[in-house]
N, C-alpha and C positions, 0 to 999 in steps of 0.2 A: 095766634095773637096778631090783633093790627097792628102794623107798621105806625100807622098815623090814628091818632082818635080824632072822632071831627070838630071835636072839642078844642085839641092841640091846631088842628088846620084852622080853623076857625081864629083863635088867637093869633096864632103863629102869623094867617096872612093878614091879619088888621094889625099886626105891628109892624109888619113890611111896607105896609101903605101909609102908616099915618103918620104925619108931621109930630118929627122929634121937638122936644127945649134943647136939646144942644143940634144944631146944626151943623158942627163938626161930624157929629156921629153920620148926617145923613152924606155928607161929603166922604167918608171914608168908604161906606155902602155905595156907592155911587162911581167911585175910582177903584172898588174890587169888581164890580159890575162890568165895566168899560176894561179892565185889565184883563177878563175872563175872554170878553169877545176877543179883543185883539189878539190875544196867544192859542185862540180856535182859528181865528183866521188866516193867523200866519199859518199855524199848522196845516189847515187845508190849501193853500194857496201852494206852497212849498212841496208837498205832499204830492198835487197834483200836478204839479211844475214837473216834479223827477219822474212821475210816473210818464208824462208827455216826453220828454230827453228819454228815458229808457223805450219807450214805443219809438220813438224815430231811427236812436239806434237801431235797433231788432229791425227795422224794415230794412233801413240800408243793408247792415250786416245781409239778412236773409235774400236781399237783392242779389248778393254777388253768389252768397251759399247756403248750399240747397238743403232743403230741410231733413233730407239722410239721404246716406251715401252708399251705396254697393263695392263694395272692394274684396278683388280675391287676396285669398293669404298667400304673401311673398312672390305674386308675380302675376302679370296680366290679367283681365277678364278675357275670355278666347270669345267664349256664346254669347256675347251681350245682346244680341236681341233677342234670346229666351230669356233673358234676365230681366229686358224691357218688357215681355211678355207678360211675366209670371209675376212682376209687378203692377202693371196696370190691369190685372185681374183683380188686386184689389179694389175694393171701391172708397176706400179713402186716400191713394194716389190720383192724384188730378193730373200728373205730369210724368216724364220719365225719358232722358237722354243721356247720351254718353260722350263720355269725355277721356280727351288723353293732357295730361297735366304734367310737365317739366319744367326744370330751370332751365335759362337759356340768357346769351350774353346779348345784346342789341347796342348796334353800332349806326349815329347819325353822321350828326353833326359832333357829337358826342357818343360815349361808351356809357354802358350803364346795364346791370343785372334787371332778370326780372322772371317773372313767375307765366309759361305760356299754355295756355291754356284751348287746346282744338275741339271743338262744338261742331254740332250740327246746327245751323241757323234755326231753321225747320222745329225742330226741339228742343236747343236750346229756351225760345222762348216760352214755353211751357213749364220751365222750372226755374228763370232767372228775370232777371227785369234788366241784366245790361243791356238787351236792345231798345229798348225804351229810355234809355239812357245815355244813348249814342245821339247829342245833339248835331254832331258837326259830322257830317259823313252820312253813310249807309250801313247796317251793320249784316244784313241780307245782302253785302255787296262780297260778302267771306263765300266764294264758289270752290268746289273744288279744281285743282290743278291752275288755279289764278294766282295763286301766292297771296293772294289780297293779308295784310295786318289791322284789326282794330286797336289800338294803344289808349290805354288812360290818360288822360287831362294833363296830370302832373308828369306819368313818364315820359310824352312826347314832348312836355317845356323839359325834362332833363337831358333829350336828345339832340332838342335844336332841332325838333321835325314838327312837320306840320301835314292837313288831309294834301295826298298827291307824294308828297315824299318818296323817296326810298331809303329803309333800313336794310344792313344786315345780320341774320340771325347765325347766330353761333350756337349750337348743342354740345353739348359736353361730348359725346359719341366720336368717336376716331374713326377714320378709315385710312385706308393704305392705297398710296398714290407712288410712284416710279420717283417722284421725288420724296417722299418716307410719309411718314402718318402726321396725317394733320386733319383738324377739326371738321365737324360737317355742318357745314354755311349754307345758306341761300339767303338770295334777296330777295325782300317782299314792298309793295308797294302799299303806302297806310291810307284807306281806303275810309276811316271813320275814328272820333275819339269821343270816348267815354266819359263821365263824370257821376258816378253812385252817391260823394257827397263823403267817402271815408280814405281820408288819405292811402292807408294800409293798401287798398282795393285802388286807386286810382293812382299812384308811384309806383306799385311794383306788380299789373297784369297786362298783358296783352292776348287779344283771340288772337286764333285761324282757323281756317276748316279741319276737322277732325284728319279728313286723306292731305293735307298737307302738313300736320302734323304725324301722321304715321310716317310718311316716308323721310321726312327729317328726321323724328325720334328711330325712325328706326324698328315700329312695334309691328310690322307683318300681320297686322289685321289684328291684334287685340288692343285694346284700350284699359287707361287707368282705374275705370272705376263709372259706376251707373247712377248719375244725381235725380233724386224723387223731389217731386212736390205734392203738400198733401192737403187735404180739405180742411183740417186741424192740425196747426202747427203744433198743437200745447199734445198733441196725441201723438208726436212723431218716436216718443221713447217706446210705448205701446206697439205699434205698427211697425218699427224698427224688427222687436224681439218676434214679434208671427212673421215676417217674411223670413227672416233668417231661419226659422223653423219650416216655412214653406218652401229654402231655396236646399233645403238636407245642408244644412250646418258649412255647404262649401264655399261661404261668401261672408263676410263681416260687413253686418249693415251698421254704420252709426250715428245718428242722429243730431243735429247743430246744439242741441245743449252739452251734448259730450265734447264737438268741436270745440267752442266756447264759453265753456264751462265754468273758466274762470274769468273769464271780461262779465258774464251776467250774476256770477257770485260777488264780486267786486259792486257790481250796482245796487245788487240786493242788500246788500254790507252796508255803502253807502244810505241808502234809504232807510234803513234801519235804526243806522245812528243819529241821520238826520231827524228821528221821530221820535227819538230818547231826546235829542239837546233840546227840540221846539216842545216839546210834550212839558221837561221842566218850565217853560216860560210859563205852560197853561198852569201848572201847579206854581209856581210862586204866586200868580194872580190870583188862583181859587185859594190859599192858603192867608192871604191877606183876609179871610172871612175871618180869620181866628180873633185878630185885633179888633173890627168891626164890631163881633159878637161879645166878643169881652165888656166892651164899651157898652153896647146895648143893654147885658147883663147887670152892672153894674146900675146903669139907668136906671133898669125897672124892676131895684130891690125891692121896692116898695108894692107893686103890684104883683111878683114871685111872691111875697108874703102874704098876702091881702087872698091869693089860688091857695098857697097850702091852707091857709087858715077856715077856707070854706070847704076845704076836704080835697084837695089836687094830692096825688102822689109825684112823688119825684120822677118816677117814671113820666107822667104826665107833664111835669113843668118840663125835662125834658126836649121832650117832641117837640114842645112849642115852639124854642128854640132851633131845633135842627129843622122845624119848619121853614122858619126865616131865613137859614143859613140855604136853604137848598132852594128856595125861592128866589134870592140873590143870582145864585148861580147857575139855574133853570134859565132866568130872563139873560144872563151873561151869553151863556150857551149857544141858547137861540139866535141871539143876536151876532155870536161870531159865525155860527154855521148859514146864516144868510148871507151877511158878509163876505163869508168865505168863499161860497157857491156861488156868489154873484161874480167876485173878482176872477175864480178861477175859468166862469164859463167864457169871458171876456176875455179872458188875458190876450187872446189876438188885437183888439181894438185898445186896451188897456196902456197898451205898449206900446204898440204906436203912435198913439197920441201924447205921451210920457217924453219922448223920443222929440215929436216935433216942436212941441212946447220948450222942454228945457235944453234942446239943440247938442243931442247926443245921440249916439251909435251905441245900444247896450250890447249888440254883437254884430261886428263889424265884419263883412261880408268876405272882405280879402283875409281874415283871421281864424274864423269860424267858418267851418261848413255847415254847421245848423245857424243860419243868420238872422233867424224866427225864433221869438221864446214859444217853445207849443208845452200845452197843458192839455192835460186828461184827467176828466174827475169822475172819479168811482165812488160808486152810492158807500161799496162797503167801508172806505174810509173813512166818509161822514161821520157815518153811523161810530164808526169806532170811537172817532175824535170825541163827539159828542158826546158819547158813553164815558168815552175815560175825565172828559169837562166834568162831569158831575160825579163822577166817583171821586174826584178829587174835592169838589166842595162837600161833599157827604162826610167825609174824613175832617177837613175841614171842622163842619162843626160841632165834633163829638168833645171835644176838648170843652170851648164856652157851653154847652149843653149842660156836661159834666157838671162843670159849676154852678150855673142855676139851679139843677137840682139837688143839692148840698147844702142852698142856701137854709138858713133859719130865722122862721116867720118873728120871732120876739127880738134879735138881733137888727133884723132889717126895720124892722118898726120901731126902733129904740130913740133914732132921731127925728123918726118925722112927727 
C-alpha cells in the first residue's frame, strides 16, 4: 500500500501553498516552521560543539598517554626491548618506548609532590607529543647521566622554579648512611617546561632520562612498563588483546579506554543527555503542527466534505492532511539542518567575531585551557537530527489527520 496517493500529495501540497482566509492560521504554520529550524539547529550546533570539546580532550589526554600500555604482573619489565620488539612487529603499532614512572617529592623554592616520569627522548616522541609541548626549554636536553628535569607549566609556578633552576628530588626508597637511613635525593637542573593544556598532566608530571631515573628509583635495569602508539586509536582495545596473546599471557597490556574509562563514559553521558534535553525543544516545535493542523481542519470542513462526497475515503482525506503536516516540517528541517551546518562549520570565525562585537571573553585564556570553542560536525548526526525533525512532525500529525477523516460530509455542509 502507498504511503501517499498522489491524489493526497497533490492536495495535501496546494493546501500548504495557498493563501489562507484566516491568516492567523498562516502565522501559526509559519512559527511551527521557524520553531522546527531553530531546535535542529541548536541541536546540531550543540551536538557538534561537544563532539569538538570531547576530540580536544582525547588529544591532550592521549598527548600525555599512550594508547596501551605493557606492564608485567607485580613487578618490573626485565626484557623490554623484546617487548619493544615483538610489539613493533605489529603493524598497527607506529610507536613503542619505555618508561619508569614513580612518585616523588620536588623541592624549589617550594615543596610539592608529583608524578616522575624517565623516557627515552629518542622514543618517547613516537608515542607522546610532550616534546612538542615543551615550549620554553629543550626536551632532547633529558641526556643520560645529566640529571637534566623537564616540569610542567603549573608544577614549576608551584615550585617557584623556572628553565635553569635547580630542584631536589626526593624518592620514597631509603638507603643507609653512617648517620642512619634517610631518603634517596639528587638534584636536577630543569632544562625545559611543558604545557599539554590538562591541568592533571601539567601540576603533577615531570620527565628524566629513563638511566637517571633507574638509578634513583632504584630499578637495576628494569623499567615500569612499555607505552604503544597505534595507527587506530579506536583499535587499541583489539590490538591490546592479540599482543597480550602474542607476548604468552606474561604481560598485561591495557588500553587508554580502560585507563580512562570513566572520564570518556562521563562525556559520553553528557552528550547523551545533552541530546534528549535539545531533541525535546525539536519536539515541542514539531508538536506545535497539532494546533496548526487542527485549525486548518477545521478550515476546510467544507472542502473535507465536498472529497468524501465525490467518493474520497477517510483513508484518503487522511494523507491529505499528514501531507501538509510533514510538508511544514520537511521545509522546517531543512532549513535548521543548513543552518545548523552552516553555524557549526564556522563556529571558529562565529566566535570570534561574537567576542569582538559584543566585548567579551566566552573563555578566558587564564581560566580555561581550551580558550577556543572548537566544533566537529559528523554527517551521522545530521542525518540523525534530521531523521528524528521529521519523525516528530509525522507524529505530530496523525492526531489532526485523525479528525479530518472522521469528519461528516452532511454535518459539515449543514451551515454553508
Amino acid at each position: 500500500m502507498r504511503l501517499f496517493h498522489p491524489l493526497a500529495l497533490a492536495i495535501g501540497l496546494r493546501y500548504t501553498g495557498a493563501k489562507r482566509r484566516n491568516h492567523f492560521i498562516s502565522f501559526i504554520s509559519l512559527v511551527s516552521m521557524l520553531g522546527i529550524a531553530l531546535g535542529v539547529t541548536a541541536l546540531i550546533v550543540v551536538i557538534s560543539v561537544m563532539n569538538g570539546f570531547e576530540q580536544e580532550l582525547r588529544a591532550r589526554i592521549l598527548g600525555m598517554v599512550s594508547h596501551a600500555t605493557v606492564t608485567a604482573y607485580g613487578e618490573n619489565v626485565r626484557d623490554w626491548p623484546k617487548v619493544v620488539e615483538q610489539a613493533r612487529a605489529d603493524g598497527r603499532v607506529t610507536g613503542a618506548a619505555p618508561y619508569i614512572e614513580r612518585e616523588g617529592m620536588l623541592q624549589g623554592r617550594r615543596i610539592s609532590g608529583a608524578m616522575i616520569r624517565g623516557v627515552v627522548p629518542e622514543l618517547e616522541a613516537s608515542v607522546s607529543d610532550v616534546g612538542l609541548k615543551t615550549d620554553v626549554g629543550n626536551f632532547d636536553a633529558l641526556t643520560p647521566g645529566s640529571y637534566h628535569i623537564v616540569l610542567g607549566s603549573e608544577l614549576a609556578h608551584t615550585l617557584g622554579v623556572t628553565l635553569g633552576d635547580s630542584v631536589t628530588l626526593m624518592a620514597p626508597q631509603m638507603r643507609a648512611t653512617p648517620v642512619g637511613v634517610i631518603p634517596q635525593l639528587r638534584r636536577f637542573k630543569v632544562v625545559g617546561l611543558f604545557e599539554v593544556g590538562m591541568y592533571e598532566y601539567d601540576r603533577g608530571y615531570a620527565f628524566v632520562h629513563i638511566e637517571d631515573a633507574g638509578k634513583l628509583f632504584r630499578e637495576h635495569g628494569g623499567v615500569t612498563g612499555v607505552r604503544l602508539k597505534l595507527a587506530d586509536m579506536f583499535a587499541a582495545w583489539r590490538v591490546a588483546q592479540d599482543l597480550t596473546t602474542r607476548l604468552d599471557g606474561l604481560y598485561a597490556v591495557r588500553d587508554w579506554t580502560q585507563q580512562h574509562s570513566n572520564f570518556f563514559r562521563a562525556v559520553q553521558t553528557e552528550k547523551l543527555v545533552m541530546f534528549i534535553i535539545l531533541s525535546l525543544i525539536v519536539a515541542v516545535a514539531a508538536f506545535n503542527l497539532v494546533s496548526t493542523l487542527v485549525m486548518v481542519v477545521t478550515d476546510k470542513q467544507a472542502d473535507i466534505a465536498i472529497l468524501r462526497t465525490l467518493g474520497a475515503s477517510p483513508r484518503l482525506v487522511m494523507k491529505v492532511f499528514m501531507v501538509q503536516g510533514l510538508a511544514v516540517g520537511l521545509v522546517g528541517t531543512l532549513l535548521g539542518l543548513a543552518g545548523g551546518v552552516l553555524i557549526a562549520s564556522n563556529i571558529h570565525v562565529i566566535v570570534p567575531f561574537l567576542e569582538r562585537t559584543l566585548g567579551f571573553e566566552a573563555m578566558p585564556g587564564d581560566i580555561y585551557y581550551i580558550s577556543s570553542v572548537p566544533s566537529q560536525l559528523r554527517w551521522s548526526d545530521v542525518g540523525r537530527i534530521g531523521a528524528l525533525s521529521l519523525l516528530f512532525s509525522a507524529v505530530a500529525t496523525l492526531y489532526p489527520a485523525w479528525r479530518a477523516a472522521r469528519t461528516q460530509p452532511a454535518q459539515a455542509l449543514r451551515y454553508e
